[in-house]
C-alpha distance (Angstrom), angle and dihedral (degrees) to the residues before:
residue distance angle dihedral
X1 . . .
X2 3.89 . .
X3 3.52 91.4 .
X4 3.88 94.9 56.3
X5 3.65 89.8 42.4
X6 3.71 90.1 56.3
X7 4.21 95.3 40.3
X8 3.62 87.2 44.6
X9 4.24 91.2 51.2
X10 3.79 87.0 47.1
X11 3.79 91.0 46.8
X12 3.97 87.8 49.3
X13 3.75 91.3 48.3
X14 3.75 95.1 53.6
X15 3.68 88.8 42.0
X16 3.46 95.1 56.4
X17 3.71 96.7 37.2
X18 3.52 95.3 59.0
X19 3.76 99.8 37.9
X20 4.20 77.0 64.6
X21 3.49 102.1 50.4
X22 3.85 100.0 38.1
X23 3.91 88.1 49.8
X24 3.09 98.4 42.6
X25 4.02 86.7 50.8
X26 4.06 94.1 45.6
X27 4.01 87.1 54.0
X28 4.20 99.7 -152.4
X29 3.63 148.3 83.7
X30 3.99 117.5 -56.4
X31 3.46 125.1 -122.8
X32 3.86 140.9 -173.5
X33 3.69 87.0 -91.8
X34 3.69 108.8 63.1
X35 3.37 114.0 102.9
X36 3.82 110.0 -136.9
X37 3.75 86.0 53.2
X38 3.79 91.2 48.9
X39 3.86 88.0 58.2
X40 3.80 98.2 39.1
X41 3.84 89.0 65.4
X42 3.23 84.2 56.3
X43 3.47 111.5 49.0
X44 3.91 80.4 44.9
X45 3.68 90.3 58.6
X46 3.70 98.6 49.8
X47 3.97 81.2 54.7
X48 3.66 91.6 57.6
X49 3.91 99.7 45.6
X50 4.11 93.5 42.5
X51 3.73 98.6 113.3
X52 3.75 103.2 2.1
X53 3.84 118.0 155.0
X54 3.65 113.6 -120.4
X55 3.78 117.8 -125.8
X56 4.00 115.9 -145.9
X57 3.80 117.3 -129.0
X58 3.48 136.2 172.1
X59 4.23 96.6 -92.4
X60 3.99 89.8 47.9
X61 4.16 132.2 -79.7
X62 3.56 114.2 -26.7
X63 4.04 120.3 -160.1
X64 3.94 109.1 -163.6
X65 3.91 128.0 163.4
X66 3.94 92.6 -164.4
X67 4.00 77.3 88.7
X68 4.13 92.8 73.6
X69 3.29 94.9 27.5
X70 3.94 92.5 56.3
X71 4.05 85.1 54.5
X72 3.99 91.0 63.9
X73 4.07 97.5 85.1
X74 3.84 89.5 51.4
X75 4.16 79.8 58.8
X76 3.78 100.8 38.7
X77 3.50 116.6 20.0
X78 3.88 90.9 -152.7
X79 3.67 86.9 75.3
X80 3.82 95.5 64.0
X81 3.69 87.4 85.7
X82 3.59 92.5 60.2
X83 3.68 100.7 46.5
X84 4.26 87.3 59.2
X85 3.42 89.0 43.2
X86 3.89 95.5 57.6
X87 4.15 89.1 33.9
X88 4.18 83.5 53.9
X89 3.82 91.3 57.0
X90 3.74 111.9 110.0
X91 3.42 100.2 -163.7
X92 3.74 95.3 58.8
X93 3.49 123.3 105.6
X94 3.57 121.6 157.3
X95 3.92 129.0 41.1
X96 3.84 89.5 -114.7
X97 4.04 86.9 65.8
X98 3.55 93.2 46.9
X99 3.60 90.5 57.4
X100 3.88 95.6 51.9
X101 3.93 87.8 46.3
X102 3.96 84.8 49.8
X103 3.68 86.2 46.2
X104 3.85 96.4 57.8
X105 3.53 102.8 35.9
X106 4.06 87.7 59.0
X107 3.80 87.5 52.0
X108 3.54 87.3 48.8
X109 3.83 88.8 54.8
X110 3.59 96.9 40.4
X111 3.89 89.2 -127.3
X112 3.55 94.8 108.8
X113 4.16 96.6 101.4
X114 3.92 80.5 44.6
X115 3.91 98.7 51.1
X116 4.48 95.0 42.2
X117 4.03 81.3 49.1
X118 3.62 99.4 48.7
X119 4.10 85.1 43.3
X120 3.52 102.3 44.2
X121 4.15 91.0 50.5
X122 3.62 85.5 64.2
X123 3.80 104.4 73.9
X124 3.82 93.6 154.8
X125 3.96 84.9 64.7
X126 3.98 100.3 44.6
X127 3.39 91.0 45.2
X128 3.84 94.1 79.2
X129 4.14 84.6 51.8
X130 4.05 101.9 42.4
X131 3.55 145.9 37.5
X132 3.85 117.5 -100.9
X133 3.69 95.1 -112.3
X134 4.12 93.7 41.4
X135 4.07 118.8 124.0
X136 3.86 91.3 -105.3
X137 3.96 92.1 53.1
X138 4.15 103.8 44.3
X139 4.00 127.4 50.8
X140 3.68 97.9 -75.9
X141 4.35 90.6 74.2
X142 3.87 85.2 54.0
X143 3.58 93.2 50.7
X144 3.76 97.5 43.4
X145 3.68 87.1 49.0
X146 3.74 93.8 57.8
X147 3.25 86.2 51.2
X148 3.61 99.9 59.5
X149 3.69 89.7 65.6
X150 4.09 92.0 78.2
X151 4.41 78.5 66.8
X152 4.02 96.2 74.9
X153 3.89 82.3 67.9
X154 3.72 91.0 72.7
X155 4.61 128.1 56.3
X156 3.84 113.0 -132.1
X157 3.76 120.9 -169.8
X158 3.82 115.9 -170.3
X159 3.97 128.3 -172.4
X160 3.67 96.9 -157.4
X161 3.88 96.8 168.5
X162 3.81 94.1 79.2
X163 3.80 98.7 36.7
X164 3.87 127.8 95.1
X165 3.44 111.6 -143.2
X166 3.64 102.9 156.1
X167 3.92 96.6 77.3
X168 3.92 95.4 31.7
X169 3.55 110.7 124.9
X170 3.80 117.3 -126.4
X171 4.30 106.5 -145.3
X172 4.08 116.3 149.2
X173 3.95 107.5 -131.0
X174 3.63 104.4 -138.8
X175 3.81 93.7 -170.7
X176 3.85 83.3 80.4
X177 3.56 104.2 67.7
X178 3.65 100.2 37.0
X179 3.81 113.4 115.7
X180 3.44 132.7 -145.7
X181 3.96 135.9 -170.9
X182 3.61 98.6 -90.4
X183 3.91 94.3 46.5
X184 3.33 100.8 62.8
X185 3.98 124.5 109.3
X186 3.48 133.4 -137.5
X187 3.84 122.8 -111.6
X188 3.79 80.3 -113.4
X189 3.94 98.1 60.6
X190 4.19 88.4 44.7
X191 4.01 87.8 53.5
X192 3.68 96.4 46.7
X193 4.19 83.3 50.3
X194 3.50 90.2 46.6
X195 3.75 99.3 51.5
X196 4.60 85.9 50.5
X197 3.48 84.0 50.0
X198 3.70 98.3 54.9
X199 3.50 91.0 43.1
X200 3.57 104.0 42.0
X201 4.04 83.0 51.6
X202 3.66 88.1 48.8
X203 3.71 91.9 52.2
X204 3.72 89.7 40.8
X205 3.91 92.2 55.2
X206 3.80 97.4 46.9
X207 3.67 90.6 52.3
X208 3.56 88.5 49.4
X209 3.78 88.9 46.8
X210 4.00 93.5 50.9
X211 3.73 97.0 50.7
X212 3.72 89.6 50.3
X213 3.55 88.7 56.1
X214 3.77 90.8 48.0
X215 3.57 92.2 53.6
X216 3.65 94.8 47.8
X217 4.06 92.1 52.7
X218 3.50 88.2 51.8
X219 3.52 100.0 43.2
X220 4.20 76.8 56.6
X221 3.42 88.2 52.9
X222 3.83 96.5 52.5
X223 3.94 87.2 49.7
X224 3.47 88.5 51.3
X225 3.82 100.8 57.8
X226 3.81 94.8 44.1
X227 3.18 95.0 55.4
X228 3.80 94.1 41.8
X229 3.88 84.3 52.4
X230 3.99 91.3 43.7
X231 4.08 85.5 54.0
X232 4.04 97.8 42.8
X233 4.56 84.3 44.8
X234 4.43 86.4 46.1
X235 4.20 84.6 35.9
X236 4.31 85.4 55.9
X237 3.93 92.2 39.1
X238 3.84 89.8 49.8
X239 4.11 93.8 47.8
X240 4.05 83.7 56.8
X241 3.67 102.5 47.5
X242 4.21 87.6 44.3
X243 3.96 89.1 53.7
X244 4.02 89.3 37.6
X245 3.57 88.9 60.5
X246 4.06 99.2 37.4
X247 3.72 84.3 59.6
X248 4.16 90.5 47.6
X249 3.70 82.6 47.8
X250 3.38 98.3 52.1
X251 3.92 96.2 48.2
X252 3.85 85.8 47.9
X253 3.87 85.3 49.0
X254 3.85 84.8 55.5
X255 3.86 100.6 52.3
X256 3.74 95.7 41.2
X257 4.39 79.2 56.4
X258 3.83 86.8 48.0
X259 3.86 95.1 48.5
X260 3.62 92.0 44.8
X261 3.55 93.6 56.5
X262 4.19 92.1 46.2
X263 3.85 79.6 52.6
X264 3.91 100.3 50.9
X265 3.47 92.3 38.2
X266 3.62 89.5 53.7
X267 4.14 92.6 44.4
X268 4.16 76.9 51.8
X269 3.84 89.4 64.9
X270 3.91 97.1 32.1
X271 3.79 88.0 65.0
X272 3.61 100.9 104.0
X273 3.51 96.2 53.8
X274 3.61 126.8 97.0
X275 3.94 121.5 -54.0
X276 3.60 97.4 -122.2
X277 3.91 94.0 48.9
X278 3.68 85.4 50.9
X279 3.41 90.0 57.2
X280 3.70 95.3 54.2
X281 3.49 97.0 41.5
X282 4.12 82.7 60.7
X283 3.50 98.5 40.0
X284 4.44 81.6 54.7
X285 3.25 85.4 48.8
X286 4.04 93.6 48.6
X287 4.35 79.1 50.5
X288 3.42 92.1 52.5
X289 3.84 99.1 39.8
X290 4.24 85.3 50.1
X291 3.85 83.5 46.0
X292 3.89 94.5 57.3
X293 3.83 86.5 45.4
X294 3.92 91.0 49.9
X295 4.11 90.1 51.0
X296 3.60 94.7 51.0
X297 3.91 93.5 47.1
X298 3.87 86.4 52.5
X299 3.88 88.4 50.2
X300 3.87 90.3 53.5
X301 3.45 88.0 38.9
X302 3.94 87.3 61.3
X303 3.90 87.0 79.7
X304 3.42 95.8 74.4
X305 3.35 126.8 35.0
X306 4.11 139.1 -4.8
X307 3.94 89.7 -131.7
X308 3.26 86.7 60.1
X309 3.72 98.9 52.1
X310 4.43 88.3 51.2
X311 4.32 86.5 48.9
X312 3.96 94.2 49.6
X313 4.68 81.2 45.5
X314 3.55 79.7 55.3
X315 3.71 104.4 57.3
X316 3.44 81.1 40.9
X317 3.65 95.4 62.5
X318 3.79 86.5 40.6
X319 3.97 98.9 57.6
X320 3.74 87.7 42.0
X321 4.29 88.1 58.1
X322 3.94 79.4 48.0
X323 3.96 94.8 55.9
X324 3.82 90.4 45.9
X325 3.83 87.0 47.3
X326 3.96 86.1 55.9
X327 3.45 91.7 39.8
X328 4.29 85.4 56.4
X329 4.11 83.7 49.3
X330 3.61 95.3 53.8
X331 3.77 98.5 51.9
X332 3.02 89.9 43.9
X333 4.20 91.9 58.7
X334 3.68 75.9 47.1
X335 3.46 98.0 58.3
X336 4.24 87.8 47.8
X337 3.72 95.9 50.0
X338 3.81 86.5 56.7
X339 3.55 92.9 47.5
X340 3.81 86.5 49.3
X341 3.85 89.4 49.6
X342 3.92 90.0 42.7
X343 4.04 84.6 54.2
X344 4.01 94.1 46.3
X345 3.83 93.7 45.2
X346 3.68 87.0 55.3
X347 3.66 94.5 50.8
X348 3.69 94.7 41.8
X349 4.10 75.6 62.4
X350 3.58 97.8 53.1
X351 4.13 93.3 39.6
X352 3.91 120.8 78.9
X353 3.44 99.6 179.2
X354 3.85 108.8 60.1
X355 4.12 96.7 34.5
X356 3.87 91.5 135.1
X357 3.72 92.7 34.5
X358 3.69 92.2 56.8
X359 3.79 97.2 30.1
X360 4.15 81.3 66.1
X361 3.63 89.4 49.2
X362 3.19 97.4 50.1
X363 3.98 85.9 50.0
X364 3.29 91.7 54.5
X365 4.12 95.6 45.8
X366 4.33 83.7 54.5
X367 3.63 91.2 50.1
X368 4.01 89.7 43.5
X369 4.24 92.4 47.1
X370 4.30 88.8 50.5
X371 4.19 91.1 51.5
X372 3.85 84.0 49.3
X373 3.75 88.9 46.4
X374 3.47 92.5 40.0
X375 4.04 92.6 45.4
X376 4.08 92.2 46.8
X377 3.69 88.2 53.4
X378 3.42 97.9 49.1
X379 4.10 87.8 42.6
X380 3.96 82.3 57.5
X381 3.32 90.9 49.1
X382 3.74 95.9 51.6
X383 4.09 84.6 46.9
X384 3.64 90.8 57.1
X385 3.74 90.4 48.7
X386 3.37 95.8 53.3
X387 3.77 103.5 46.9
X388 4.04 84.3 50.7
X389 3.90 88.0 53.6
X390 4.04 85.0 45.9
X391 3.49 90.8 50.9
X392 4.76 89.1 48.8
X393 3.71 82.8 51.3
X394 3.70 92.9 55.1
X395 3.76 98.6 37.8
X396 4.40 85.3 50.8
X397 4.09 91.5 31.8
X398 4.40 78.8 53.3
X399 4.38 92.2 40.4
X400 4.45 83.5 50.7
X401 4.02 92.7 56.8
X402 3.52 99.7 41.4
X403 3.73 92.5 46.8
X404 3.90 81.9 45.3
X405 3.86 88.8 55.8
């Protein structure tokens, strides 16, 4: 096996070597016809089957370096475009085809030094194709793969519709690269090569260089406008949910006027009562005054953020605990100005003098205990209405951020 790895390495090196000089010397476009390019496919595909693992099927063994090759665009997406093209070919058959197509069109590219490096670096992955001591997996591959990059000094053009390279037979001619006395060059001629080479490749690389440049700045430039489309769509979607919820605030605007109005209306009526229940019916209507304010802060609030929505719910919650809390004051005022009656019935009974006086009294205490009742009630009633407009402004505060997601 180290022997073929090293014949095949020399074979690749003359190969490639001459392919070089004798385009370089013929000064046009290759095709499928020249002859040193004929025979450095092959040479290059003796490199890729050396050591390949055969996989059983049901017409016999089958060895097939398509396989590797087919791993490349997982390595270097460039290669993608490749792999369809050789897939689209109709007149390909077998894997073995494929590969040569693959082969070609990579030479066509001048990627193909690119592609066997970015393969061969990945041992893990060729090791489910090859042998461990195969060409592709020891030191050889690398150096063959270096090699290759001397190949983006010379233009291939293929026509691979009308060619059949599925029963082509792959046999090196040796008669090619022997040398005779009159053939070889002087260390003069190699130089002058040499010094094309290394600027053709520098040419070659700075071109490459350029265009991936340009393709990066306009990949930029493609980020750029979606996401200055994805901010003008968001932009639109934002507008709409701010005027959604100016309108909600204005309707909420209007039914904390409405209740208000109910309340001062009722204060209106509640003015003959007693000074200290006046003075709790204002200070519930100072609550429920600070409670309208609280709502619409939590509607504007709505804007922002969705933790800010569940906070403002929150206070909510709290001043509602508060009104029941005032609600367990009142009664119990209630419960003393009944005692207090209870206490001045009793000494109405005991007391001649002042029957009528404290008959009237007690008249007026009975009238003053049912405008409590009657208040308290209506203060639950007011509670009740509140926590069921608490509970709309969740359900439409909920309906905004869901139509928001």
């Amino acid at each position: 096996m180290a022997n073929e790895r090293m014949n095949l390495m020399n074979m690749a090196k003359l190969s490639i070597k001459g392919l070089i000089e004798s385009a370089l010397n013929l000064g046009r476009t290759l095709d499928s016809d020249y002859a040193p390019l004929q025979q450095f496919f092959v040479v290059m595909e003796h490199c890729l089957k050396h050591g390949l693992k055969a996989k059983k099927t049901f017409l016999g063994q089958n060895k097939s370096f398509w396989g590797p090759l087919e791993l490349v665009e997982k390595l270097v997406p460039e290669a993608a475009e490749i792999t369809a093209s050789v897939k689209d070919l109709p007149g390909l058959k077998t894997p073995v085809g494929r590969g040569r197509a693959w082969l070609r069109l990579a030479l066509m590219q001048k990627k193909l030094s690119e592609y066997m490096k970015a393969l061969i670096n990945r041992k893990d992955l060729l090791s489910e194709f090859y042998e461990p001591n195969a060409l592709m997996m020891e030191e050889e591959g690398a150096i063959i793969a270096g090699l290759l990059v001397g190949l983006n000094v010379i233009d291939a053009n293929f026509c691979m519709k009308g060619e059949d390279l599925d029963s082509q037979v792959g046999v090196i001619d040796f008669s090619m690269y022997l040398k005779d006395g009159n053939s070889t060059k002087g260390t003069e001629g190699d130089g002058q090569i040499t010094a094309i080479l290394d600027q053709k490749n520098y040419v070659e690389e700075l071109n490459r260089h350029l265009s991936a440049t340009v393709n990066n700045l306009q990949a930029k430039v493609d980020a750029l406008e979606k996401s200055n489309t994805k901010l003008t769509e968001e932009l639109a979607v934002a507008n709409n949910r701010i005027i959604t919820l100016q309108e909600e605030m204005e309707r909420v605007k209007e039914e904390s006027s409405y209740i208000l109005e109910s309340n001062r209306k009722q204060v209106t009526k509640d003015r003959s009562a007693d000074g200290q229940a006046l003075t709790e019916a204002r200070k519930q209507l100072k609550e429920e005054t600070q409670l309208r304010l609280d709502v619409e802060k939590e509607l504007e609030a709505q804007i922002g953020m969705r933790q800010e929505m569940e906070l403002a719910m929150k206070m909510l919650e709290k001043d509602v605990c508060e009104k029941q809390d005032a609600l367990v004051a009142l009664r119990q005022q209630l419960d003393d100005l009944r005692a207090l009656k209870h206490e001045l019935s009793f000494k109405l009974q005991s007391s001649d003098m002042g029957v009528k006086q404290k008959s009237e009294l007690n008249s007026r205490l009975e009238e003053k205990t049912n405008q409590m009742a009657a208040t308290i009630k209506q203060l639950e009633q007011s509670e009740k209405d509140l926590v069921k407009q608490a509970k709309t402004l969740n359900s439409a505060a909920n309906k905004l951020i869901q139509k928001h997601h």
